[in-house]
DRENKOLVEX-898673 format. One line per field, with one value per residue (C-alpha): residue number from 0; residue in three letters; x, y, z. Coordinates in nm, 4 decimals. Example, Ala and Ser with C-alpha at 12.3 -4.5 7.8 and 13.67 -1.06 7.14 Angstrom:
BEGIN
num = (0,1)
residuo = (ALA,SER)
u = (1.2300,1.3670)
v = (-0.4500,-0.1060)
w = (0.7800,0.7140)
//
This chain:
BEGIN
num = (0,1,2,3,4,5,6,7,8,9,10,11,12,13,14,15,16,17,18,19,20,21,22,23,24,25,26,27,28,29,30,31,32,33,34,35,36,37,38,39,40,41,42,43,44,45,46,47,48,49,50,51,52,53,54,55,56,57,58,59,60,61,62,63,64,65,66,67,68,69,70,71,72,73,74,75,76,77,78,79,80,81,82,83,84,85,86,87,88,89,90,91,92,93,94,95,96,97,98,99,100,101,102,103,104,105,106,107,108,109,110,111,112,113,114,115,116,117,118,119,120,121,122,123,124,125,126,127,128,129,130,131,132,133,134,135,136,137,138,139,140,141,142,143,144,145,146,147,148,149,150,151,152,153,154,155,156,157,158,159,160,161,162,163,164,165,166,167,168,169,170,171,172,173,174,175,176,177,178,179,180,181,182,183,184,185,186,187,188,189,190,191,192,193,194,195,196,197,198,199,200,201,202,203,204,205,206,207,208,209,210,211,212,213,214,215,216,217,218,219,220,221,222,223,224,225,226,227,228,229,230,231,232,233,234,235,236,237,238,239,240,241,242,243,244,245,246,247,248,249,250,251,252,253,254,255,256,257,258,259,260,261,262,263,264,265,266,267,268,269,270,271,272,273,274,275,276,277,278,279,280,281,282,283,284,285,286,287,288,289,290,291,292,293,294,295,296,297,298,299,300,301,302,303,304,305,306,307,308,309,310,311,312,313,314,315,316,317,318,319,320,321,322,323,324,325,326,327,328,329,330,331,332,333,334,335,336,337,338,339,340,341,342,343,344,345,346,347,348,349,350,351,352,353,354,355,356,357,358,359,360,361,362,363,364,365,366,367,368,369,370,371,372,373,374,375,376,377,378,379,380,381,382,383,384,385,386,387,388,389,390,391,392,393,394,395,396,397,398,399,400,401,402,403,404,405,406,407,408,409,410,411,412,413,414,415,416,417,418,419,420,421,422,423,424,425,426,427,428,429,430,431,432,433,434,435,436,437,438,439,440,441,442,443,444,445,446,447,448,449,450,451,452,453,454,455,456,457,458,459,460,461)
residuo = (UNK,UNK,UNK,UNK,UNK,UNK,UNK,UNK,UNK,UNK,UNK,UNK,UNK,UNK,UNK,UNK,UNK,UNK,UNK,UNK,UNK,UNK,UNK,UNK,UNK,UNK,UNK,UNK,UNK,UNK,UNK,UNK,UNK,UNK,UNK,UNK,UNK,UNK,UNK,UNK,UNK,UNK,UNK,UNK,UNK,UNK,UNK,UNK,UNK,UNK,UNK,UNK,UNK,UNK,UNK,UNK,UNK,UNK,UNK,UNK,UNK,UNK,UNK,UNK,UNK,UNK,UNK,UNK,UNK,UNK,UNK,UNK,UNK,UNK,UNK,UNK,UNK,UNK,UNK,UNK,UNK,UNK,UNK,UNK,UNK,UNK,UNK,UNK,UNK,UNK,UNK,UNK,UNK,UNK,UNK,UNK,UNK,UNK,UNK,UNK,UNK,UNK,UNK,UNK,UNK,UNK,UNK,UNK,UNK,UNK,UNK,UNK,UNK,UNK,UNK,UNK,UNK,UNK,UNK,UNK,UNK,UNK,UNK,UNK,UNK,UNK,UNK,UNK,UNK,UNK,UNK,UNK,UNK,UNK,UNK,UNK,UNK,UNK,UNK,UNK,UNK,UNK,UNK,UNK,UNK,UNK,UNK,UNK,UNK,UNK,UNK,UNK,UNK,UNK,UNK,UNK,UNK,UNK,UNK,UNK,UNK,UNK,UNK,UNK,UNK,UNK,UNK,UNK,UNK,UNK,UNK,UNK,UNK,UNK,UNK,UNK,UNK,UNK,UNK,UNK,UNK,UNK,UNK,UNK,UNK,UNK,UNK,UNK,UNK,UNK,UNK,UNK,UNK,UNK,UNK,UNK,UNK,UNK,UNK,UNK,UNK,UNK,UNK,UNK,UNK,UNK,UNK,UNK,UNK,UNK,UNK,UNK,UNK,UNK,UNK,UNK,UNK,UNK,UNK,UNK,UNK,UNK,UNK,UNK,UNK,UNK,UNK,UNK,UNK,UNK,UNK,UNK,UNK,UNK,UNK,UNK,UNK,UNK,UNK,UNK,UNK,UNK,UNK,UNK,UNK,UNK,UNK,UNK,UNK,UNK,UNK,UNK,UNK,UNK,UNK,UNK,UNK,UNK,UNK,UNK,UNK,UNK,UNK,UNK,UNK,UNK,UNK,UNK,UNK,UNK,UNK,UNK,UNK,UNK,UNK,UNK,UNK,UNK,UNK,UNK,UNK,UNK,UNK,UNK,UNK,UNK,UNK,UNK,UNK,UNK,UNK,UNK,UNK,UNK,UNK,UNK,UNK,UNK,UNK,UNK,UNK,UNK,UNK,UNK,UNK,UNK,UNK,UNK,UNK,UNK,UNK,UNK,UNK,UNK,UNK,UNK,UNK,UNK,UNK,UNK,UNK,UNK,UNK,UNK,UNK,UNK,UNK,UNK,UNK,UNK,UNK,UNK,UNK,UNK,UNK,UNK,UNK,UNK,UNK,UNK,UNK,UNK,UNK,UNK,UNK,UNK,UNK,UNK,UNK,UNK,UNK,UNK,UNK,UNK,UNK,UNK,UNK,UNK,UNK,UNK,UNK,UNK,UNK,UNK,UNK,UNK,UNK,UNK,UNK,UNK,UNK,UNK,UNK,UNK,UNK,UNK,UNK,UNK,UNK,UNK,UNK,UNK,UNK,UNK,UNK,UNK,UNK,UNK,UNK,UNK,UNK,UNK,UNK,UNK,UNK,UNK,UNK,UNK,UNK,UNK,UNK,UNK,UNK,UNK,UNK,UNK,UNK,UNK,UNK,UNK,UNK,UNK,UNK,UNK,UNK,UNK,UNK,UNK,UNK,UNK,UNK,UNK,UNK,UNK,UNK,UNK,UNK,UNK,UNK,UNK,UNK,UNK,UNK,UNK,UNK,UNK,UNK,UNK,UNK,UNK,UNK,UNK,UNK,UNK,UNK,UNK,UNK,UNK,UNK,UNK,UNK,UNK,UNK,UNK,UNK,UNK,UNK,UNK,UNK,UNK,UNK,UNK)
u = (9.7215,9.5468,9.8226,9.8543,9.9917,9.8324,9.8123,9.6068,9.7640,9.8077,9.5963,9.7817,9.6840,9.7764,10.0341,9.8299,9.9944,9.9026,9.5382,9.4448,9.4768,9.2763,8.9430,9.0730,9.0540,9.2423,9.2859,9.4021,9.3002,9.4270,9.6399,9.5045,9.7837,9.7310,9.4036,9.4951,9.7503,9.4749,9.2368,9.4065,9.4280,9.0588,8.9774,8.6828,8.5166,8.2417,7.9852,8.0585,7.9983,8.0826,7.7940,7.5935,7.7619,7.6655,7.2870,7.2525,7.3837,7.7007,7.8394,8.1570,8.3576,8.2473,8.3581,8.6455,8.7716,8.7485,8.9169,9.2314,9.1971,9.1981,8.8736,8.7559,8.4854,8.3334,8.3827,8.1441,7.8999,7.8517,7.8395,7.5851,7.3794,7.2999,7.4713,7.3039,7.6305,7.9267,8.1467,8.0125,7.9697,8.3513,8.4155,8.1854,8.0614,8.1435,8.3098,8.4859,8.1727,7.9815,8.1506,8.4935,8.3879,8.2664,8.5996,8.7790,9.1098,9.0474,9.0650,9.4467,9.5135,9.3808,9.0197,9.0824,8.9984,8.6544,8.5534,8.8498,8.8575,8.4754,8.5512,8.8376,8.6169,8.3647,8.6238,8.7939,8.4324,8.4103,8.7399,8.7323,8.3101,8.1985,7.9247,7.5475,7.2656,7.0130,6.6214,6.4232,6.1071,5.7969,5.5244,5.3044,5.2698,5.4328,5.5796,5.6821,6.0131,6.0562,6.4031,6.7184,6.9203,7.0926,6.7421,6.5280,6.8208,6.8422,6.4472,6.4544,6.6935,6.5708,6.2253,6.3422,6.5413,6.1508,6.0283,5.8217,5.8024,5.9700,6.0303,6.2111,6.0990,6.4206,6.4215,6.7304,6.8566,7.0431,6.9982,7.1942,7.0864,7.3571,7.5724,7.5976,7.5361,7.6739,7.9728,8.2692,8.4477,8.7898,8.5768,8.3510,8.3897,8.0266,8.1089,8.1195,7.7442,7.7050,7.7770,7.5777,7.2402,7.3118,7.3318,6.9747,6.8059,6.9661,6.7091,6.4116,6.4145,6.2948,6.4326,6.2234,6.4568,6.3292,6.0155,5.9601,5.6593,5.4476,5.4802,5.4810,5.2871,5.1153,5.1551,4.7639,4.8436,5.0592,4.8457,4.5721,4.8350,4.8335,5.1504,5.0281,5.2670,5.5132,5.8682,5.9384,6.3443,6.3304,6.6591,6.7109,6.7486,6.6038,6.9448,6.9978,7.1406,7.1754,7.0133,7.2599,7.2940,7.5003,7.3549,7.1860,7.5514,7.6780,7.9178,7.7302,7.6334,7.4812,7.6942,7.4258,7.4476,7.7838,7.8016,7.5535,7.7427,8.0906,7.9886,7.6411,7.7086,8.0569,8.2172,8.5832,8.5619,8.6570,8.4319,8.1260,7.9870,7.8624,7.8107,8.0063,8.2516,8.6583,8.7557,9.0653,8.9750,8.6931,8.5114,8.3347,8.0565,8.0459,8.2237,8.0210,8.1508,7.9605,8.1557,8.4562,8.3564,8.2935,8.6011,8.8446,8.6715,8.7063,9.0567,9.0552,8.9255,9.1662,9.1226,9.4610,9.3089,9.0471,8.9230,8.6976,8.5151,8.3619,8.2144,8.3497,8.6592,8.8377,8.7615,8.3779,8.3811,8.1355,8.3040,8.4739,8.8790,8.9838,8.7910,8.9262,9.2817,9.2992,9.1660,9.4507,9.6896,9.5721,9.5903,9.2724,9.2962,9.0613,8.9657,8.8071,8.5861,8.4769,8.1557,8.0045,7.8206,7.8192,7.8972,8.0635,7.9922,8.2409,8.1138,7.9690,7.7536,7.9537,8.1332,8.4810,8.4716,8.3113,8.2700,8.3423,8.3535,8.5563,8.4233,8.4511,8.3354,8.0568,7.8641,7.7621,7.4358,7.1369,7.3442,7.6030,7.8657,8.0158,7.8303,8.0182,7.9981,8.0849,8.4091,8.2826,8.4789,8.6727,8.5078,8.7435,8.7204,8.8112,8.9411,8.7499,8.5278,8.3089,8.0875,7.9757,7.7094,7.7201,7.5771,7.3146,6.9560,6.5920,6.3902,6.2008,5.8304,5.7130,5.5771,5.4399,5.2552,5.0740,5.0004,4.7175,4.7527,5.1345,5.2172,5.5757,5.7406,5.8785,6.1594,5.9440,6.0617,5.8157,5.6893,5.7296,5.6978,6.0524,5.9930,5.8379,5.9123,5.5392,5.4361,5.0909,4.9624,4.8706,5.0897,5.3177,5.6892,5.9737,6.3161,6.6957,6.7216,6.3170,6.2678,6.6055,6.7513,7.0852,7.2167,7.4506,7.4946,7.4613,7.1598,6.9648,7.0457,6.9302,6.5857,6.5557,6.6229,6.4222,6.0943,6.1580,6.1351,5.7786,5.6862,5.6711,5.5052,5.1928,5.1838,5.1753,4.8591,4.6407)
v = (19.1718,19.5030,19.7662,19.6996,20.0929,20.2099,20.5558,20.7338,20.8147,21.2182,21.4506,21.7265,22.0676,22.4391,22.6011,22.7168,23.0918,23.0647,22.9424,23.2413,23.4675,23.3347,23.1375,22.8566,22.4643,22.4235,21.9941,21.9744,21.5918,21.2887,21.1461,20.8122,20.6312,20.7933,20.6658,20.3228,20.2748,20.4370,20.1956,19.8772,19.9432,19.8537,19.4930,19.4251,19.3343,19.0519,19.3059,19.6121,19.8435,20.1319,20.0595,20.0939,20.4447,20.6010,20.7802,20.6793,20.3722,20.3610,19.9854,20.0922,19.8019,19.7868,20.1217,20.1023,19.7782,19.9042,20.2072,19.9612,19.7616,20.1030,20.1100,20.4128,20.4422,20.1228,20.2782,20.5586,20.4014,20.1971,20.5305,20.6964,20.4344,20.5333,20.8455,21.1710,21.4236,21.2081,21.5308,21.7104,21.4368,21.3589,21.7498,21.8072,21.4681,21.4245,21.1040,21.0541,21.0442,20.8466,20.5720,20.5934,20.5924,20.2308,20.1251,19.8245,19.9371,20.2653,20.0404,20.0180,20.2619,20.5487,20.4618,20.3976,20.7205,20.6881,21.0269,21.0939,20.8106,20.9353,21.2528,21.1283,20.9097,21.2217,21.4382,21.1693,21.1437,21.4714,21.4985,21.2323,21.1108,21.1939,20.9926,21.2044,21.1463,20.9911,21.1199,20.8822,20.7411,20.9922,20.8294,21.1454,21.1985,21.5470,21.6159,21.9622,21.9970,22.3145,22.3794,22.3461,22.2453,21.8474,21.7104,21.8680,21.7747,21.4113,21.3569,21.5425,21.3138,21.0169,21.0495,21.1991,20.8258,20.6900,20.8793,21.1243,21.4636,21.6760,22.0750,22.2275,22.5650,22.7465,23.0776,23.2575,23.2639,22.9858,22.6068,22.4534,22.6007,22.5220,22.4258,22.7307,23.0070,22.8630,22.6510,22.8848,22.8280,22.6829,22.3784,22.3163,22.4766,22.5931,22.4871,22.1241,22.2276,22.3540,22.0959,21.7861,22.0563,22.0335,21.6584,21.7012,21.8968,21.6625,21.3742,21.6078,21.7822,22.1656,22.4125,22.7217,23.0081,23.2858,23.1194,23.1380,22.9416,23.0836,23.4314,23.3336,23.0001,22.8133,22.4390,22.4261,22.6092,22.3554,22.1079,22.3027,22.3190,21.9015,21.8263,21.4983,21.5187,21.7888,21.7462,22.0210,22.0686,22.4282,22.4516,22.6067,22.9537,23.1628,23.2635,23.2723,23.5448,23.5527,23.8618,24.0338,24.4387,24.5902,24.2895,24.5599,24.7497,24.8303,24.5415,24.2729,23.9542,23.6341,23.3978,23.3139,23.6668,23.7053,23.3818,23.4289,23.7640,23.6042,23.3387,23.3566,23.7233,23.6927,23.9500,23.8247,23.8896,24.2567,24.2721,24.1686,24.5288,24.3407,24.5597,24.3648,24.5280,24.5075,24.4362,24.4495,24.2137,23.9870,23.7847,23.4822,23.3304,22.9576,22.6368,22.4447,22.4134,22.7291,22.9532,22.7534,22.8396,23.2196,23.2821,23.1325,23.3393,23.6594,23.6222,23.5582,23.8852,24.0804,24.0489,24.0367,23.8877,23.6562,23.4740,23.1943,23.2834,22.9490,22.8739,22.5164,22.3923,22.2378,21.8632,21.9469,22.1967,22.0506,22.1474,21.8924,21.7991,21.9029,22.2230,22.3276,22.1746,22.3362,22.7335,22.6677,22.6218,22.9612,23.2038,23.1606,23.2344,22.9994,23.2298,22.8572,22.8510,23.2645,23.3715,23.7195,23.9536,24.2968,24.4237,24.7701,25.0489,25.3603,25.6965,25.6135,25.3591,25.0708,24.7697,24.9099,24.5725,24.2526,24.2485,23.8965,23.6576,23.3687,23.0030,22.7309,22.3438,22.1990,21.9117,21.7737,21.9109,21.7200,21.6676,21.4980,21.7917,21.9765,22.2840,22.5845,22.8057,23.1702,23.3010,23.5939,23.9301,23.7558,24.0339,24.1218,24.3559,24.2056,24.4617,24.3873,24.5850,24.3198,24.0491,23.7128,23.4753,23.1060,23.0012,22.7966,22.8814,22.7480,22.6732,22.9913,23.0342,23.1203,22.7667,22.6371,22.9428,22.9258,22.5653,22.4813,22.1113,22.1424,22.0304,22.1547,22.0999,22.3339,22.4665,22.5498,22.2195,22.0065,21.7274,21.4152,21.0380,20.9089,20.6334,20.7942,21.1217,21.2550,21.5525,21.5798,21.6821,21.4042,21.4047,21.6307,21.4797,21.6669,21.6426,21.7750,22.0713,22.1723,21.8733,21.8183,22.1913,22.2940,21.9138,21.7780,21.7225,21.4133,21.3657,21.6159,21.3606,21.0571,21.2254,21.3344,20.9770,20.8451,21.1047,20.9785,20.6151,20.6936,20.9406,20.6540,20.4412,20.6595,20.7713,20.3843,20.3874,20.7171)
w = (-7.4046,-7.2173,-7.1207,-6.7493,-6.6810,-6.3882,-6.4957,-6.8183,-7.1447,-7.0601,-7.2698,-7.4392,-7.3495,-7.3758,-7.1774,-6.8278,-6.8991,-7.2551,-7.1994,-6.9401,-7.2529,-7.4842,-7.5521,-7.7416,-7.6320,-7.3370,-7.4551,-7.7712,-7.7847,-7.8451,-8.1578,-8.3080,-8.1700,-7.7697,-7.8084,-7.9011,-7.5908,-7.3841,-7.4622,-7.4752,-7.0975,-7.1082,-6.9259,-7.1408,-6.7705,-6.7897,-6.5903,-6.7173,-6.4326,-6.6627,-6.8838,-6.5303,-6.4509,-6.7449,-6.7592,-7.1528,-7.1167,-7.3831,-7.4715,-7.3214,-7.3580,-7.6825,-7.8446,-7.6633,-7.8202,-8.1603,-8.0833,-7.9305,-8.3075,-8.4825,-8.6041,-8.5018,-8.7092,-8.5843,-8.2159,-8.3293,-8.4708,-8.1355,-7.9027,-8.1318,-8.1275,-7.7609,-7.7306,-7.9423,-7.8402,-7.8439,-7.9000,-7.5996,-7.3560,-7.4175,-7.3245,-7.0654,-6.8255,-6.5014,-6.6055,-6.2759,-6.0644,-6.3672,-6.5942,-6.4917,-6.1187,-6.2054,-6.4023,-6.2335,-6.3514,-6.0909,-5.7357,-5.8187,-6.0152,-6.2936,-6.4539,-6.8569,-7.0157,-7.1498,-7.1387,-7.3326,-7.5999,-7.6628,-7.7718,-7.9558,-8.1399,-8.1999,-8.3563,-8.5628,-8.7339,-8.7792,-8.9247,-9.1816,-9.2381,-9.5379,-9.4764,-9.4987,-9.2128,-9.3074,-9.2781,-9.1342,-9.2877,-9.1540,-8.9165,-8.9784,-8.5932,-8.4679,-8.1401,-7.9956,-7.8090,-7.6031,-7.5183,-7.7415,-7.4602,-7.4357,-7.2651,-7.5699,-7.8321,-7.7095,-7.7019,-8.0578,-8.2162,-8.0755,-8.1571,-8.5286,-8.5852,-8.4899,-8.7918,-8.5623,-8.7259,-8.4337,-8.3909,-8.1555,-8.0019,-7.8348,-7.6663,-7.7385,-8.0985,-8.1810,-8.0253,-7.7764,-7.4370,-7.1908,-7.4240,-7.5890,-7.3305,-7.0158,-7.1287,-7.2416,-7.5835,-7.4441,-7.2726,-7.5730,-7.9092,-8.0512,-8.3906,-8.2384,-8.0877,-8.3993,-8.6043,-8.3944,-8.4336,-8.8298,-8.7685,-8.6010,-8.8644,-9.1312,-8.9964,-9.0546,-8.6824,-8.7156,-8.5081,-8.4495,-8.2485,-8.0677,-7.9535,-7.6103,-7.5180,-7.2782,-7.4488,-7.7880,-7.7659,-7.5200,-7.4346,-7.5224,-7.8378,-7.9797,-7.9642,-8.1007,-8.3570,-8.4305,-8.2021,-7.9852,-7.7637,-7.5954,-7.3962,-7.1694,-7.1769,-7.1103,-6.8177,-6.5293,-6.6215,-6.3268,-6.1427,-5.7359,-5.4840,-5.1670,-5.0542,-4.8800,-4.9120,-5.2414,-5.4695,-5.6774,-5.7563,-6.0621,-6.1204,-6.0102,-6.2125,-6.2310,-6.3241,-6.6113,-6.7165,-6.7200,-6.9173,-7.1577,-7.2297,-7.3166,-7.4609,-7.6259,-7.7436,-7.7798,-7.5023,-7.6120,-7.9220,-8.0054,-8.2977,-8.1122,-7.8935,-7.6269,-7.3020,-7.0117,-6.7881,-6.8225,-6.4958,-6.2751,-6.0017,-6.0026,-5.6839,-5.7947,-5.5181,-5.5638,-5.6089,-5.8723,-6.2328,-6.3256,-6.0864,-6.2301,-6.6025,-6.4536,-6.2845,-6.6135,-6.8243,-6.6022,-6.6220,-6.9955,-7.0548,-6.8675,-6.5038,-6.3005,-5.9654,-5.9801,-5.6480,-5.6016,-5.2596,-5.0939,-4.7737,-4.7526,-4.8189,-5.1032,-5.0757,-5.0532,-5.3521,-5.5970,-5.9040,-6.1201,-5.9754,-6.3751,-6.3590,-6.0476,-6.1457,-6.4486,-6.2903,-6.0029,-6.3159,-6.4859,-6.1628,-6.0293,-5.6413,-5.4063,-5.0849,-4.9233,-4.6048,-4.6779,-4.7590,-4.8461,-4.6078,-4.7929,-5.1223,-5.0776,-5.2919,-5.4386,-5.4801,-5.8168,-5.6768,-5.8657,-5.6847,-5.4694,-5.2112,-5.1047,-4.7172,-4.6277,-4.3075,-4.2589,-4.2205,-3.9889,-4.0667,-3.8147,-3.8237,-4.1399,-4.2741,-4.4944,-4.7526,-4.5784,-4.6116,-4.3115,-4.2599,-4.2549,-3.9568,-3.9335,-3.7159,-3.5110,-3.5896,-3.8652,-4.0983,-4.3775,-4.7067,-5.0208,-5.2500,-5.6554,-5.8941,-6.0027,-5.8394,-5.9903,-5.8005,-5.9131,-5.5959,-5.8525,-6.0530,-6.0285,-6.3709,-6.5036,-6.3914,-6.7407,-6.8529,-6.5312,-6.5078,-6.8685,-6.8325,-6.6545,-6.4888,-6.4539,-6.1180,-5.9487,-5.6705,-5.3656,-5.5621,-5.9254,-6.0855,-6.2824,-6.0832,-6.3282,-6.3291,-6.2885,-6.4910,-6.7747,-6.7470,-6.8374,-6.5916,-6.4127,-6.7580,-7.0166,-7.3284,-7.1701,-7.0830,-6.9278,-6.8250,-6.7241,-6.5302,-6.5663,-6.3256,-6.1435,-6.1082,-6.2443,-6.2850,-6.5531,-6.9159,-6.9485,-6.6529,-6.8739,-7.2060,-6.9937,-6.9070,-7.2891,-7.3929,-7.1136,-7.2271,-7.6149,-7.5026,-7.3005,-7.5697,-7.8554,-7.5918,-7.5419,-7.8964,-8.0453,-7.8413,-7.9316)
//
């Protein structure tokens, strides 16, 4: 009989004034048996709109039901067999607005948990598998990833279970793009990222760091170099400001900076001597998950005020209801329907003030959202020494502009087929944020998946 409670098994989680100190997991995770009363709420529905809400597709119902029989194992071995990152899609998807949006048990009442059980099922492999990956059988035909990020790690993987002969060619020093630069510790441990790259190189896939194509190697160059075919999966790395006077200060980041700082190069770490600022009261421009991510880990390393400064208000903030649930929890102030005009500089030329106005909801805009509208003379100073804009980032110029035949569109994305995923160029595919813009996780895994699928296609034929 399913467990008819209309609300979710809670997840356990750090103490909000515990958390805001340090950079460990803020969910601790479920225990084998929370996971079984969580999913025998489950219906096992007969059309599985779940299934439907998901961008790669997971046999929902299916996973789930082992996991309410125990068999967690079992459970696993059905996610992977779509899903390349079980362990970070059960951290980091939107499941709300994806598979548990869909779930029948949500019209009266909480959505089962799948986001949840998944990552529960992840760990619990981790934890206890002593089971070794297996290398596929090689086909003899290579194909060139650029981009270590979950688009190029999905395509990888599932062209390395084909038996293609894949490498990877990643920028920065160690693989994982978003995952490991942009996402801080206490949402997604690296040494899960970590471990599900190990997984990747264990079926044969090379990962070459510190190549950034377009300096280092061309498109044309690799397949000079035998590759016959190429996914681009390099991100949306290129970050945004708004142009307004004092953006050049001393104490002024991107929120990709700032990021990549903490958690790439270890800022919180006091044996790591990366160069970031220790600062008293932080202003963070945006209401995406990034600005969320930027604002929890200002106050992690010291800050006393941290504000979120938004031009809309809360119910149109983009940013994940946990995210912004769990920053309210850890002293994170919201300064809603204010936007920046000025940043104000001390005598040292360094960040005293943020000049702000106050906001106003008109009518709604393109994207259906109210469009803020500015109060005249509601000009205020906000009092902080450091400035963060997450206000969103565009994909870096670099490849489109050292591959001849690459067509993009009005914002610098790659122009692609969204059925196949190949660009304007033959052989080449691309996918996630190259294409989209700063999207999701799990959006950039579809496209990977997606590009494999087409990639094995056109490659069966030449």
């Amino acid at each position: 009989m399913p467990n008819m409670s209309l609300t979710k098994v809670p997840m356990p989680e750090q103490d909000p004034n515990v958390r805001n100190k340090n950079f460990l997991e803020v969910s601790t995770g479920y225990t084998p048996e929370m996971a079984i009363e969580e999913a025998s709420r489950c219906l096992n529905c007969k059309n599985k709109p779940c299934v439907n809400g998901c961008p790669v597709n997971v046999r929902i119902p299916e996973f789930v039901a082992k996991v309410a029989a125990g068999e967690f194992e079992a459970a696993y071995e059905i996610i992977t067999s779509t899903n390349g990152l079980p362990a970070v899609c059960g951290r980091v998807c939107p499941q709300e607005n994806q598979c548990e949006g869909k779930c029948v048990r949500g019209i009266k009442g909480e959505s089962v948990s799948i986001g949840r059980l998944e990552r529960f099922c992840a760990d619990y492999h981790m934890a206890n598998s002593t089971a070794k990956v297996e290398k596929p059988q090689s086909n003899g035909k290579k194909v060139a990833i650029i981009g270590a990020g979950p688009a190029g790690l999905t395509c990888a993987g599932d062209l390395a279970k084909k038996g293609y002969e894949v490498t990877v060619f990643e920028a920065f020093h160690t693989a994982g793009g978003v995952l490991v630069y942009g996402i801080p510790e206490f949402r997604l441990p690296k040494a899960i990222v970590k471990k599900e790259v190990e997984n990747l190189e264990a079926m044969g896939v090379e990962i070459k760091t510190n190549m950034v194509i377009g300096r280092v190697l061309s498109i044309d160059e690799l397949f000079e170099m035998g590759y016959k075919a190429c996914f681009v999966g390099s991100g949306a790395g290129l970050p945004s400001f708004m142009g307004i006077e004092g953006e050049d200060l001393v104490g002024v980041y991107s929120a990709n900076e700032y990021l990549t700082r903490t958690n790439l190069m270890k800022a919180y770490l006091e044996d790591y001597d990366t160069p970031i600022i220790k600062s008293k009261s932080v202003a963070v421009v945006g209401g995406g998950n990034v600005a969320m991510d930027a604002a929890r880990c200002a106050k992690r390393l010291g800050a006393e005020d941290v504000y979120i400064v938004y031009r809309r208000g809360m119910e149109e903030m983009p940013a994940r209801k946990e995210e912004i649930h769990h920053a309210m929890e850890e002293g994170i102030i919201f300064k809603n329907l204010n936007n920046p005009v000025k940043i104000l500089p001390d005598e040292n030329g360094r960040v005293r003030a943020m000049e702000c106005v106050e906001m106003e909801l008109g009518e709604p805009d393109e994207s259906g959202r109210r469009r803020p509208v500015v109060k005249e003379g509601s000009n205020f100073e906000l009092p902080v020494d450091t400035v963060i804009m997450a206000i969103g980032t565009s994909p870096n110029p670099l490849i489109r502009s050292t591959t001849p035949g690459l067509d993009t569109n009005k914002r610098g994305c790659l122009v692609v087929n969204e059925e196949t995923m190949q660009t304007t160029r033959e052989g080449v595919y691309a996918g996630g944020d190259a294409v989209t813009g700063a999207a999701t996780v799990i959006l950039a895994m579809g496209a990977g998946k997606q590009a494999a699928k087409s990639i094995d296609e056109y490659l069966s034929k030449n």
